[in-house]
VMD Tcl script that builds the backbone (N, CA, C; Angstrom):
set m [mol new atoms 453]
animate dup $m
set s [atomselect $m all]
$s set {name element resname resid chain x y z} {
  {N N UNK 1 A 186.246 166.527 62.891}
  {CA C UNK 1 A 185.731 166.092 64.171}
  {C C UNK 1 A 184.739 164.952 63.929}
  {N N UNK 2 A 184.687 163.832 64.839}
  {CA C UNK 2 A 184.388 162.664 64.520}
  {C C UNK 2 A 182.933 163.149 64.849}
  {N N UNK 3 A 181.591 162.421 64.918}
  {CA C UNK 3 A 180.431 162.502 65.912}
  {C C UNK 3 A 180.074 162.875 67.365}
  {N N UNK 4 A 181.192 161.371 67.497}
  {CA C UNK 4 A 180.698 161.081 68.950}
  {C C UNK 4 A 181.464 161.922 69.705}
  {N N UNK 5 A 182.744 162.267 69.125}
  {CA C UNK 5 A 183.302 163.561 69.541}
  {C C UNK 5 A 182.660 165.159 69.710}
  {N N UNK 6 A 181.933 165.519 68.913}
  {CA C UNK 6 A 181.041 166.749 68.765}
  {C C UNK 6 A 179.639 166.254 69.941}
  {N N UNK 7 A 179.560 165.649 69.628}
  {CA C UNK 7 A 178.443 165.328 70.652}
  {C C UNK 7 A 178.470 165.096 72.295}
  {N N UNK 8 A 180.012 165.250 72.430}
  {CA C UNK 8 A 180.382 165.538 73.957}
  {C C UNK 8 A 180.105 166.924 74.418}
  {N N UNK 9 A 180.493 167.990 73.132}
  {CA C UNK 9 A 180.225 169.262 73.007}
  {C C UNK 9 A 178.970 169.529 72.900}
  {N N UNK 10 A 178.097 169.574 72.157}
  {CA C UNK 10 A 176.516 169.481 71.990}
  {C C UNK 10 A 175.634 168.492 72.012}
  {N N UNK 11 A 174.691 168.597 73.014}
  {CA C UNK 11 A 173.458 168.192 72.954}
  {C C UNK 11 A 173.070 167.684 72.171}
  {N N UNK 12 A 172.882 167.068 70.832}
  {CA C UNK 12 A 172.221 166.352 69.962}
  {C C UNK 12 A 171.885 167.275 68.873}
  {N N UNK 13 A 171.821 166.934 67.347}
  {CA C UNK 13 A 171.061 167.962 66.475}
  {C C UNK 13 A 170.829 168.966 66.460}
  {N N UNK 14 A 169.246 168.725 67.678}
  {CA C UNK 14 A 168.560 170.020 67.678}
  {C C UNK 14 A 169.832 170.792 68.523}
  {N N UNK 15 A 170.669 170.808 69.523}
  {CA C UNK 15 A 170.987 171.644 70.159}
  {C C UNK 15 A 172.343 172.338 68.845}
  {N N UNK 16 A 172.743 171.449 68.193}
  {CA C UNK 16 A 173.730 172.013 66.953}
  {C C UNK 16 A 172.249 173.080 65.736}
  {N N UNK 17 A 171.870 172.752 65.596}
  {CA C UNK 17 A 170.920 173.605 65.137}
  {C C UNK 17 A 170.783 174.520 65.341}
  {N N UNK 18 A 170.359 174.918 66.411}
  {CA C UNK 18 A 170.490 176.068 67.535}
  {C C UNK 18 A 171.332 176.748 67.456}
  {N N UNK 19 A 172.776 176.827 67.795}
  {CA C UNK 19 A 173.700 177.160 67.738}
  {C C UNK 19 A 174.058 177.972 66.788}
  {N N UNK 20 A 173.647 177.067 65.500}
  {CA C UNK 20 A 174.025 177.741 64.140}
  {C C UNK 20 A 173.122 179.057 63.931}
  {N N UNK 21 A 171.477 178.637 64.051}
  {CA C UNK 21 A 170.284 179.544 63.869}
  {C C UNK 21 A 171.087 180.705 64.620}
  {N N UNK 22 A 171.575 180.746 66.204}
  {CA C UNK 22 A 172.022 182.017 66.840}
  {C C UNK 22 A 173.275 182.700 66.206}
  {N N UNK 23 A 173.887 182.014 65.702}
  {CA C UNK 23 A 175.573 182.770 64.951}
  {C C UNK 23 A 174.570 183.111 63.856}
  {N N UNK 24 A 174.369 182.574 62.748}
  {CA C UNK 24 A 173.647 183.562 62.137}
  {C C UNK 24 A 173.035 184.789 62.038}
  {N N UNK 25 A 171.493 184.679 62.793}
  {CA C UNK 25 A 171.397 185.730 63.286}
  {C C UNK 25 A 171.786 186.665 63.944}
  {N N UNK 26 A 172.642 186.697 64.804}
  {CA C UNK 26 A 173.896 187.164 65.199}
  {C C UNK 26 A 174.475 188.284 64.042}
  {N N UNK 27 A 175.557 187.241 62.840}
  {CA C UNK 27 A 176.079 188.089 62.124}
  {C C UNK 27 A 175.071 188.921 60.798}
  {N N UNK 28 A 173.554 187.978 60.971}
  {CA C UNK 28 A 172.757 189.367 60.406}
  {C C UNK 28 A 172.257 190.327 60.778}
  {N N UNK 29 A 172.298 190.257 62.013}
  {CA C UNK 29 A 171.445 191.793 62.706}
  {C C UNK 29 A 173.138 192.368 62.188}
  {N N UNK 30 A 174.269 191.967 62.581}
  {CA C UNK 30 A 175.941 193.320 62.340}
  {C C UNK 30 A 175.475 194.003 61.190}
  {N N UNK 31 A 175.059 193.133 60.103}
  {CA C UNK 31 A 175.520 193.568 58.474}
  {C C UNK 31 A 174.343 194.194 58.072}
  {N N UNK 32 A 173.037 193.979 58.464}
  {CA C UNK 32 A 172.228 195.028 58.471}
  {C C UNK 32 A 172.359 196.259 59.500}
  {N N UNK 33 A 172.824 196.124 60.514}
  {CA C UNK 33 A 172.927 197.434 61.058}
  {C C UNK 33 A 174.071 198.174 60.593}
  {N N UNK 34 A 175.007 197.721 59.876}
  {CA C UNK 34 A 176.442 198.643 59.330}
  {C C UNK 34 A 175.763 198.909 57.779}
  {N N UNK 35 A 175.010 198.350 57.943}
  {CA C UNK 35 A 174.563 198.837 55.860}
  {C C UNK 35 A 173.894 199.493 56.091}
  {N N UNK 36 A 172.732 199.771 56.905}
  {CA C UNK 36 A 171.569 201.397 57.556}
  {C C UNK 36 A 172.127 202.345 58.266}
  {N N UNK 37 A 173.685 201.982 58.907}
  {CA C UNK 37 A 174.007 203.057 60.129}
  {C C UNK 37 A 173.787 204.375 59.399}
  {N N UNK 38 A 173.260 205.301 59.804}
  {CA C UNK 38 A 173.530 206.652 58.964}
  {C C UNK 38 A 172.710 206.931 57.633}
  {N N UNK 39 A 171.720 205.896 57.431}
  {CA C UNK 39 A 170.756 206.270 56.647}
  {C C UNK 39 A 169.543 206.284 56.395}
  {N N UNK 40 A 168.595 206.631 55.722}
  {CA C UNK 40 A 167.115 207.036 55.936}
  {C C UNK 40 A 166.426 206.894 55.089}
  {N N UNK 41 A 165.134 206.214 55.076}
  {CA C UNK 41 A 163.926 206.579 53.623}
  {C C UNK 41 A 164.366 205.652 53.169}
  {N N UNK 42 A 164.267 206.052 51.595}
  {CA C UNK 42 A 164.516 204.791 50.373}
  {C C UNK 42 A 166.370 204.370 50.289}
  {N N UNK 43 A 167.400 205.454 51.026}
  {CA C UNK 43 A 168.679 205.030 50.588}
  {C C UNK 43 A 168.770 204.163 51.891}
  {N N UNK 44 A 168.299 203.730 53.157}
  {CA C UNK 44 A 168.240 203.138 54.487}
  {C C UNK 44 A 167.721 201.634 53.827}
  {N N UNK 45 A 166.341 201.943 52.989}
  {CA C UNK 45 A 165.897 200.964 52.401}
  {C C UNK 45 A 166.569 199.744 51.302}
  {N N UNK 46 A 167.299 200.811 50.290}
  {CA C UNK 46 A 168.007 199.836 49.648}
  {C C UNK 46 A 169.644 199.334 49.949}
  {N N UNK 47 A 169.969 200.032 50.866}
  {CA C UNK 47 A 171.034 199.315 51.603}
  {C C UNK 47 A 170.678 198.520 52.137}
  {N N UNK 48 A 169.547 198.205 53.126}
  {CA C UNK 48 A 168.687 197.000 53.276}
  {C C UNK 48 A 169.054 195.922 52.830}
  {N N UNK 49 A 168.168 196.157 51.410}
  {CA C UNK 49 A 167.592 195.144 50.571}
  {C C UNK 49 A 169.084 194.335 50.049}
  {N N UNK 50 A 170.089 195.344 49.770}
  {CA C UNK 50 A 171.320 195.339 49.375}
  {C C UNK 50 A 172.307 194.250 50.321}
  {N N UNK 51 A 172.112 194.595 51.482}
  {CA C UNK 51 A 172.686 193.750 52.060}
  {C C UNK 51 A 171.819 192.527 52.560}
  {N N UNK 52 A 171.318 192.427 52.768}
  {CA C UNK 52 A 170.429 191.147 52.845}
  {C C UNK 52 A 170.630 189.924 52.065}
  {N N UNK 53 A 170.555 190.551 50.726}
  {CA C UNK 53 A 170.219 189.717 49.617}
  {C C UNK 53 A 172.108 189.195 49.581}
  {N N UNK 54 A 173.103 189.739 49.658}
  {CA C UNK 54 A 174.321 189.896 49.254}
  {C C UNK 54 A 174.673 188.661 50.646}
  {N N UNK 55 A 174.085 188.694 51.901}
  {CA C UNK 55 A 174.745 187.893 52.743}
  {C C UNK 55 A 173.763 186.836 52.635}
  {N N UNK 56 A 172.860 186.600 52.192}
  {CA C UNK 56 A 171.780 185.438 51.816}
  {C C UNK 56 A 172.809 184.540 50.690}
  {N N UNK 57 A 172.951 185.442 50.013}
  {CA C UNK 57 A 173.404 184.665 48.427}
  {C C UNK 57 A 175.197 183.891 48.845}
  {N N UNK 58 A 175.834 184.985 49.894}
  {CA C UNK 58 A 177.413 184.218 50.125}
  {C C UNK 58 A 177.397 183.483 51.332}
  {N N UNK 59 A 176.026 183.357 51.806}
  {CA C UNK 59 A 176.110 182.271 53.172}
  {C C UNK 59 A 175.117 181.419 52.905}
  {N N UNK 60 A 174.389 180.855 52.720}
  {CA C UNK 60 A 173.758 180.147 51.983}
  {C C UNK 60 A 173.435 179.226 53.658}
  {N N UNK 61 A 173.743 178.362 53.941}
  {CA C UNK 61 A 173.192 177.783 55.112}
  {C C UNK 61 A 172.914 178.321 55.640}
  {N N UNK 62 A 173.686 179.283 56.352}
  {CA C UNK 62 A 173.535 180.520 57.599}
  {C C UNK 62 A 172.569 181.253 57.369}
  {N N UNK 63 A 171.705 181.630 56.082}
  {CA C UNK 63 A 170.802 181.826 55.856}
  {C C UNK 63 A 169.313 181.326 56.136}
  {N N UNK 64 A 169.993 179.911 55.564}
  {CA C UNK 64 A 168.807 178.858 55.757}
  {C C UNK 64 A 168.540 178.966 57.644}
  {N N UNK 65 A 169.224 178.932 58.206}
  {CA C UNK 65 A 169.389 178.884 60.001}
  {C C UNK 65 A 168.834 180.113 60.458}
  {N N UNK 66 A 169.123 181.223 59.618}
  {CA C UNK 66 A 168.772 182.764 60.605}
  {C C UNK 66 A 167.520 183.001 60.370}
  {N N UNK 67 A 166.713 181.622 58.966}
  {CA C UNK 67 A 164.884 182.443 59.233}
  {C C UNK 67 A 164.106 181.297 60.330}
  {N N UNK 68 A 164.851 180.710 61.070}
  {CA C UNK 68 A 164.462 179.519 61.735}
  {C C UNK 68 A 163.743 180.496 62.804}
  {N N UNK 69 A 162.590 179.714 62.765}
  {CA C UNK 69 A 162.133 180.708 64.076}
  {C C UNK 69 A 162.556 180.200 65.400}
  {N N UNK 70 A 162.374 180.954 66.714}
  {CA C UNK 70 A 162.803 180.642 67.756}
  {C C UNK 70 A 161.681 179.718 68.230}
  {N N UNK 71 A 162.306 178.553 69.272}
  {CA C UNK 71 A 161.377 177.843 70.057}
  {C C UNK 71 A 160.984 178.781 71.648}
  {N N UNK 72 A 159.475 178.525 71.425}
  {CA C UNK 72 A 159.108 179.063 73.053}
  {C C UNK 72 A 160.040 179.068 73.938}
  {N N UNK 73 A 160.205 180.081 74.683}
  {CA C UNK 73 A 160.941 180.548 75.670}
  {C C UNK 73 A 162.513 180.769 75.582}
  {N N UNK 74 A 162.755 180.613 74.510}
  {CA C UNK 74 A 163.875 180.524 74.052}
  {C C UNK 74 A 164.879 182.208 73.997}
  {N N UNK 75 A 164.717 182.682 74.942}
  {CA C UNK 75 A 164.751 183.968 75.518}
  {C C UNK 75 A 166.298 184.537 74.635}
  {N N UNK 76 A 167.536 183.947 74.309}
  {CA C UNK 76 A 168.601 184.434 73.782}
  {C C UNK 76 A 168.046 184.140 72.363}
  {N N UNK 77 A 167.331 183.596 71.455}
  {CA C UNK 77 A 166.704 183.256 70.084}
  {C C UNK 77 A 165.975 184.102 70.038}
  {N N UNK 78 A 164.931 184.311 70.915}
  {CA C UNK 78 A 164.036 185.500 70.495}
  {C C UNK 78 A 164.384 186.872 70.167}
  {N N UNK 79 A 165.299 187.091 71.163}
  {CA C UNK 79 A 165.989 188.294 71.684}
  {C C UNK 79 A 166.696 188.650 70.352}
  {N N UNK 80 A 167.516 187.612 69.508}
  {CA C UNK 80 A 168.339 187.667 68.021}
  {C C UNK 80 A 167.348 187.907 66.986}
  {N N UNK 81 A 166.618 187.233 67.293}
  {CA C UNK 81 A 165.351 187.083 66.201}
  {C C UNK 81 A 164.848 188.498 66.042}
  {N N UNK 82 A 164.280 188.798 67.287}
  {CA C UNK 82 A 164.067 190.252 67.347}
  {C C UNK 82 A 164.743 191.738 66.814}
  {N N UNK 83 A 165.758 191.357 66.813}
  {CA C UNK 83 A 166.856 192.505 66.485}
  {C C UNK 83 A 166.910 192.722 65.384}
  {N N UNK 84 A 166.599 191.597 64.815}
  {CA C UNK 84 A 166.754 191.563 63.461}
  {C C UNK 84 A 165.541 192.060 62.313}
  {N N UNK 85 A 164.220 191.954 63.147}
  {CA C UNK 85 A 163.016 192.541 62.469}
  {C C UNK 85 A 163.072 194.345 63.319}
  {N N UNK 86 A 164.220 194.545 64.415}
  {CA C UNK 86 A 163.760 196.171 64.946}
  {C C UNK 86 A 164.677 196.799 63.881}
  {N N UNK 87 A 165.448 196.084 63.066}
  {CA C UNK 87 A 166.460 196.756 62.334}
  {C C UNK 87 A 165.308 197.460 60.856}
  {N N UNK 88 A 164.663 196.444 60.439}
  {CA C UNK 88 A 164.287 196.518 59.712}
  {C C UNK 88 A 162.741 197.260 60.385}
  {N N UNK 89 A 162.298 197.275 61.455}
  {CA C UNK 89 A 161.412 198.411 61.845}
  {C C UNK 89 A 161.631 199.825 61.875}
  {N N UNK 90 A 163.141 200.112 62.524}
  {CA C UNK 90 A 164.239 201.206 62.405}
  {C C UNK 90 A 163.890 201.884 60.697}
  {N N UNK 91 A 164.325 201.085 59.753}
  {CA C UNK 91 A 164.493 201.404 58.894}
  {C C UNK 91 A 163.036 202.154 58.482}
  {N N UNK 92 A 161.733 201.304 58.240}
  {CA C UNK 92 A 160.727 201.490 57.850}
  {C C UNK 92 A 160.168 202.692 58.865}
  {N N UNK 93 A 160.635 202.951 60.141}
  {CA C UNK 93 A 159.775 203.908 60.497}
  {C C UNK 93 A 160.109 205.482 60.243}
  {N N UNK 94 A 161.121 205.714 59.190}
  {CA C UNK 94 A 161.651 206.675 58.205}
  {C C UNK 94 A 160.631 207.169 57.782}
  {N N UNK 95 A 159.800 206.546 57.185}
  {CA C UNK 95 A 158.696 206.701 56.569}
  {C C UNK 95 A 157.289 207.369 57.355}
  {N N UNK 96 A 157.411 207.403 58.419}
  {CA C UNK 96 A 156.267 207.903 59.357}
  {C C UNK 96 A 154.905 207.040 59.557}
  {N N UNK 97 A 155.593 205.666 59.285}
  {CA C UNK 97 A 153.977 204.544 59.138}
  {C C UNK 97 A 153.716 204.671 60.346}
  {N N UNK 98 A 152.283 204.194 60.527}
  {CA C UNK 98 A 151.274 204.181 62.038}
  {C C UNK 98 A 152.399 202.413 62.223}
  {N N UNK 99 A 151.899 202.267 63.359}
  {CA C UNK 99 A 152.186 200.931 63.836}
  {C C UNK 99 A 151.609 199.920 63.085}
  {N N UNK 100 A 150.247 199.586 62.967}
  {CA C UNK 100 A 149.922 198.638 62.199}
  {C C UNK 100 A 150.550 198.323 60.605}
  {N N UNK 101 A 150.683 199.577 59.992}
  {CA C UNK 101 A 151.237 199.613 58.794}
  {C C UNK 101 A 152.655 199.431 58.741}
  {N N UNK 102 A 152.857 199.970 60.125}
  {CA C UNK 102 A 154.650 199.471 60.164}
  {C C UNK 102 A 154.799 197.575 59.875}
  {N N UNK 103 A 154.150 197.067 60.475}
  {CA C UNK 103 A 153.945 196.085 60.581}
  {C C UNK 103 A 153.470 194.828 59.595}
  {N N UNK 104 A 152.189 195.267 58.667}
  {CA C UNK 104 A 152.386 194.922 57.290}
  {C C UNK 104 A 153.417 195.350 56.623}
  {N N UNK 105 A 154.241 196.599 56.507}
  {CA C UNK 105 A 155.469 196.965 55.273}
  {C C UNK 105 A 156.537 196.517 55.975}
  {N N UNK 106 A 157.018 196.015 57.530}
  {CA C UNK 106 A 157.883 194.700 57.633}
  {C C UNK 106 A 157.792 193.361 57.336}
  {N N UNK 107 A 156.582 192.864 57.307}
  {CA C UNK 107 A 156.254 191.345 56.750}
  {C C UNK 107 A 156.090 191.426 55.432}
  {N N UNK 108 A 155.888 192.735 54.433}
  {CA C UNK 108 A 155.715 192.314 52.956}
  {C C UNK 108 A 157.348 193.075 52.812}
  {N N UNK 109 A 158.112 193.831 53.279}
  {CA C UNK 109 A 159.611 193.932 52.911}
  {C C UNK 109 A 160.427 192.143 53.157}
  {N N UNK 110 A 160.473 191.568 54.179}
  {CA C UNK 110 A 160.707 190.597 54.728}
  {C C UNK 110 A 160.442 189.248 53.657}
  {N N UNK 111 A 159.239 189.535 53.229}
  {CA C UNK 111 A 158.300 188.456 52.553}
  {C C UNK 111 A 159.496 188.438 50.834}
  {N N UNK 112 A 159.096 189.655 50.766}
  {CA C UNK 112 A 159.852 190.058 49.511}
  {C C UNK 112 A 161.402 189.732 49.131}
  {N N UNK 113 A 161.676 190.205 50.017}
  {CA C UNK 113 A 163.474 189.524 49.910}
  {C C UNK 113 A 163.675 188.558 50.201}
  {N N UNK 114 A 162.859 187.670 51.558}
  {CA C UNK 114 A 162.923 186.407 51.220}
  {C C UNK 114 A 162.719 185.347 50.434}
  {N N UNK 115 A 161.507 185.642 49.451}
  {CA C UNK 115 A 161.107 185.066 48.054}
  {C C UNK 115 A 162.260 184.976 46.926}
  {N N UNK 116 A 162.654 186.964 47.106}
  {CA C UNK 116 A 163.463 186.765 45.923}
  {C C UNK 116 A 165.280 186.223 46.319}
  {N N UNK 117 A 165.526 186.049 46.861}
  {CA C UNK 117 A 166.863 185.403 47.899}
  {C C UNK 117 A 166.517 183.811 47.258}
  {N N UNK 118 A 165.265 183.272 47.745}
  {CA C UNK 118 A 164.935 182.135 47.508}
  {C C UNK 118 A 164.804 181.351 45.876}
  {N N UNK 119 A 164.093 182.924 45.127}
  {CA C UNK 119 A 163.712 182.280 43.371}
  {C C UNK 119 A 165.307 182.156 42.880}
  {N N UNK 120 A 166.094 183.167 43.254}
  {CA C UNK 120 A 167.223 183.538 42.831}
  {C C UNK 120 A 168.354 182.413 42.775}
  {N N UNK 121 A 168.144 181.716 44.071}
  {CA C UNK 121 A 169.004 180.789 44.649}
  {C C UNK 121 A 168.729 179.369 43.875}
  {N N UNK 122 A 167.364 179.341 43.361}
  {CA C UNK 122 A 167.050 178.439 42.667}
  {C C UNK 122 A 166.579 178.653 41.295}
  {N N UNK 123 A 167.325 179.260 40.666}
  {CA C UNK 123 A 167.430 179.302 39.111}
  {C C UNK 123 A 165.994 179.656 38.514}
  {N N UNK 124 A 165.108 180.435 39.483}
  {CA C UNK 124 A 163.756 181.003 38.992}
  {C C UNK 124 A 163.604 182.478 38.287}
  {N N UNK 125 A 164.854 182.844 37.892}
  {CA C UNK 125 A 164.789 184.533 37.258}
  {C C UNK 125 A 165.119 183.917 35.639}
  {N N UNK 126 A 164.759 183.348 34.810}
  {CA C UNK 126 A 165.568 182.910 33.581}
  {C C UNK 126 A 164.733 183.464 32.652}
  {N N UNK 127 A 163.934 184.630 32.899}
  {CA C UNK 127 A 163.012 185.543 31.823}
  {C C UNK 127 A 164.035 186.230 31.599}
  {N N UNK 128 A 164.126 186.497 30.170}
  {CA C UNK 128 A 165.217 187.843 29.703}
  {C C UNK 128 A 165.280 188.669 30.277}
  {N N UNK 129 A 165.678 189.363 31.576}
  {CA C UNK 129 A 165.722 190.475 32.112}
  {C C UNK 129 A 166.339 190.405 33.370}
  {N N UNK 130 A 167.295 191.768 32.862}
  {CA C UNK 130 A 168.404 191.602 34.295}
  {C C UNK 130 A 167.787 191.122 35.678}
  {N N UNK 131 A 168.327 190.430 36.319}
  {CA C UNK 131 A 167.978 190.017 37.881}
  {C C UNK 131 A 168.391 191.355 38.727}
  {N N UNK 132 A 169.296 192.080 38.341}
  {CA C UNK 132 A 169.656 192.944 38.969}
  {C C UNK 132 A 168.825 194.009 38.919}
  {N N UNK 133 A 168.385 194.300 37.765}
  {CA C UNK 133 A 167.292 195.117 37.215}
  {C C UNK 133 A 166.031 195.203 38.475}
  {N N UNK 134 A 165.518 193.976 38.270}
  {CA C UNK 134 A 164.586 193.470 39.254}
  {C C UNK 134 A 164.636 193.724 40.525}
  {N N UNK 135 A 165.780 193.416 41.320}
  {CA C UNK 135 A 165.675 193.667 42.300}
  {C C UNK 135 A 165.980 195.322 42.705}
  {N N UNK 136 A 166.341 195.939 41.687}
  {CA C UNK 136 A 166.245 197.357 41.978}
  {C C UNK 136 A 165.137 197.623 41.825}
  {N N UNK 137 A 163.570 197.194 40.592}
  {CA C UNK 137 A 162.653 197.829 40.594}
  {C C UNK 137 A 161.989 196.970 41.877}
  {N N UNK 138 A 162.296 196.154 42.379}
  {CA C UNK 138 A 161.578 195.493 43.858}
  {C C UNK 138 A 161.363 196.204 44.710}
  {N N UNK 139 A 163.035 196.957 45.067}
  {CA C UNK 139 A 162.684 197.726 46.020}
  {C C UNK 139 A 162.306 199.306 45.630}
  {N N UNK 140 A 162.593 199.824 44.607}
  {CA C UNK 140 A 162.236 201.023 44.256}
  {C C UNK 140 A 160.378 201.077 44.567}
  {N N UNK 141 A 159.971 200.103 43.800}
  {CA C UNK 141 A 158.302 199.706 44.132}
  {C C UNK 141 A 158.053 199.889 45.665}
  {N N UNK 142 A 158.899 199.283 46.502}
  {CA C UNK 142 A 158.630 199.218 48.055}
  {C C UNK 142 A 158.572 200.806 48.223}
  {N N UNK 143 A 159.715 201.429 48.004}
  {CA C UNK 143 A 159.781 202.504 48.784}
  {C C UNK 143 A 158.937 203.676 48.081}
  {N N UNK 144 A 158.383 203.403 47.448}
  {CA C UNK 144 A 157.320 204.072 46.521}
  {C C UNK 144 A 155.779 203.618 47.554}
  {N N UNK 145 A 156.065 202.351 47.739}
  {CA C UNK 145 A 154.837 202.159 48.474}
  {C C UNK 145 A 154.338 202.759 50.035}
  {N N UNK 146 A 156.032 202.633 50.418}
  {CA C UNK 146 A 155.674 203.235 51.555}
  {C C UNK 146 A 155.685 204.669 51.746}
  {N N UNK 147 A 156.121 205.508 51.238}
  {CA C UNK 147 A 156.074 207.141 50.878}
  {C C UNK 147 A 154.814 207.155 50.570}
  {N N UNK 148 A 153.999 206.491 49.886}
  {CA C UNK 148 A 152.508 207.017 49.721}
  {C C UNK 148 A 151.818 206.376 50.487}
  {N N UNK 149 A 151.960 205.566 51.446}
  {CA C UNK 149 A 151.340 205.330 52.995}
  {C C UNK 149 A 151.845 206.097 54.088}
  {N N UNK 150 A 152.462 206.214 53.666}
  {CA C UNK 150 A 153.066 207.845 55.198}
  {C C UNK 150 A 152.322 208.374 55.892}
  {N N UNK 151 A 152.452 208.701 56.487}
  {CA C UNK 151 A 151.305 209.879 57.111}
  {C C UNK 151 A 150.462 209.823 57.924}
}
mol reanalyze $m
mol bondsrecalc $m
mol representation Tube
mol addrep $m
């Protein structure tokens, strides 16, 4: 498809931007909610982490698009955006965190897989030691952390 052709279809850039950011997020709230359906605690958790990292690493743009944050008022973006941190609230509130703590152990789960999605993607694991390794003791550490904030 030529430009000026696509651009009869969309709005300019930003509105192709858009577009993409929403299919994304879109098909990440599916693949996190089919990798937690039916599970709890630390096995809810590392299906998580599991799938996250697995559709980060084979979509690679769509990735880059689904941490785009939404623009003000942007009521169908937010709404995706959203779904996608209640999945991962869902998950964490297994654990019995108060709200506030729910809330730090979604931005440092979040923080975490997005870093390591990111070192990974860019050739930053090259210390002798399995990557895979790692990201099992990543999240094993998480869910260790949050079992002893419980309560």
């Amino acid at each position: 498809m030529r430009l000026p052709s696509l651009y009869k279809h969309i709005d300019g850039m930003a509105a192709l931007q858009r577009l993409l950011s929403l299919r994304a997020k879109s098909e990440l709230v599916g693949v996190l909610a089919r990798a937690t359906a039916g599970r709890s605690g630390g096995d809810a958790l590392r299906a998580l982490g599991l799938a996250y990292r697995a559709w980060a690493g084979e979509h690679r743009g769509a990735y880059a698009a689904s941490v785009r944050a939404p623009a003000a008022g942007d009521s169908e973006d937010e709404e995706l955006s959203a779904a996608n941190v209640d999945i991962i609230f869902d998950v964490l509130r297994g654990y019995d965190l108060d709200d506030e703590t729910l809330v730090d152990a979604t931005r440092s789960l979040r923080a975490g897989l997005h870093g390591f999605v990111l070192l990974e993607r860019s050739g930053g694991f090259a210390l002798d030691r399995s990557v895979e390794d790692s990201f099992t003791w990543m999240i094993a550490s998480l869910d260790t952390a949050m079992r002893s904030t419980a309560g």
